[in-house]
C-alpha positions, 0 to 999 in steps of 0.5 A, a space after each residue: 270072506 270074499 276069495 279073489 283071484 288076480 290075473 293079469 300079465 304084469 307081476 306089478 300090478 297083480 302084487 299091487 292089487 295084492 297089496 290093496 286087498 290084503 290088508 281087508 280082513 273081509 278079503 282074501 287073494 287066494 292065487 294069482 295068474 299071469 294069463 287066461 289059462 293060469 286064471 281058469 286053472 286058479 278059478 277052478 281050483 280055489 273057487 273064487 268069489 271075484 276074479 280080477 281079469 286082465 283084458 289083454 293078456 298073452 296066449 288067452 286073453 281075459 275076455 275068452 278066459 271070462 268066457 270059458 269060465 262063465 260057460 261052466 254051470 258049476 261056475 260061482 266067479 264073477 268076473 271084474 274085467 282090468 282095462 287101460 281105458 275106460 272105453 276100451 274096444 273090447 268092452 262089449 266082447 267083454 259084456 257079452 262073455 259075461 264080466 260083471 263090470 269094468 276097473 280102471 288099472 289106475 282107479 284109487 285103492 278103495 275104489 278097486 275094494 269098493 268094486 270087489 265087495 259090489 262084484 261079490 254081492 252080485 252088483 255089477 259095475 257099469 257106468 255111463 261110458 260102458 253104457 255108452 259104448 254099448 248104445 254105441 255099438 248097436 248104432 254103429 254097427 250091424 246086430 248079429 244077434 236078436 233074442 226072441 221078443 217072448 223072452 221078455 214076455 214073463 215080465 210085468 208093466 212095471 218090471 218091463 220099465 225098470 228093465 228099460 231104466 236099467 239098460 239107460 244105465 240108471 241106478 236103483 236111487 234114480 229108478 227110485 226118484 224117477 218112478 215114485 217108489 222105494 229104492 228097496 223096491 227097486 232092488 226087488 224089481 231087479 231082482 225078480 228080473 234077474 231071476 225070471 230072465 236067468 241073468 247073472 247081474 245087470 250088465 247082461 240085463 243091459 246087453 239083453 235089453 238092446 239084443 231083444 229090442 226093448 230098448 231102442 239106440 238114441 232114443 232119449 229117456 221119455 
């Protein structure tokens, strides 16, 4: 069963995610909130699996809620970040306070229990235009923070190069193709990376991969 929590400052639109998940026997919505404060309440009080996050919420919005929460070592939420548009201006605020992936509020129905049950799993929800707008970020603007080259140095050749087709925003099917290999050992790959970098999921996999160098803005897959 996947415990989920609502929080955004819109009755409707809590009720309506309400609604949609409820109806799954697999899902359960175990509190709702109506900023950044209620959620960190619910969150530490059901212990949910996914945390659906509002961005733009009254008092403390969702990407310091996602924050706080996350910096918790006890915490097992992931955190689904709710935008208006798909390349919201917070959205590297958001990659950085450690959501695992970004919906649509006016997504289709299944594809918002798509994405709960992918978020539950430990797959993180980044698409071309995210991985986009990170790229963009580190073109645009100045870096404010690089991680310590030896950060990558437990790694393999081989890691090394699915951590770099990672962060160019391919899936594990396009890893697969592209290096010759099985999707399942892709899956592997990705997940001794995680390990051995201490990373929730992919979407800091990408931010690491920039903030570290490995990956280079503009620089087209060779």
């Amino acid at each position: 069963m996947i415990g989920v929590v609502i929080a955004d400052d819109q009755a409707l639109v809590r009720g309506g995610f309400r609604m949609i998940l409820d109806v799954h026997d697999d899902i359960r919505v175990l509190a709702e909130a109506g900023d950044g404060r209620e959620a960190l309440d619910a969150a530490r009080l059901h212990h949910p699996d996914v945390v659906l996050m509002d961005v733009r919420m009254p008092g403390l919005d969702g990407i310091e809620a996602t924050r706080r929460l996350l910096a918790d070592p006890a915490a097992s939420a992931r955190v689904l970040m709710l935008t208006t548009f798909d390349l919201d201006e917070h959205v590297y605020d958001a990659l950085k306070a450690g959501a695992s992936g970004f919906m649509l509020k006016n997504s289709p129905p299944e594809r918002l229990v798509d994405a709960v049950r992918a978020i539950a799993r430990g797959d993180a929800l980044l698409g071309p235009n995210i991985t986009r707008r990170l790229i963009e970020h580190y073109v645009n603007g100045p870096r404010t923070s690089r991680e310590p080259p030896d950060r990558l140095a437990d790694l393999t050749e081989r890691e090394l190069e699915v951590l770099r087709l990672v962060a160019r925003g391919l899936t594990n099917a396009e890893i697969a193709e592209r290096l010759v290999i099985g999707e399942g050992t892709v899956k592997t790959h990705v997940s001794r990376i995680l390990a051995k970098l201490r990373l929730r999921d992919r979407v800091q996999a990408v931010v690491l991969a920039y903030e570290s160098g490995l990956i280079l803005p503009g620089r087209a897959l060779e």
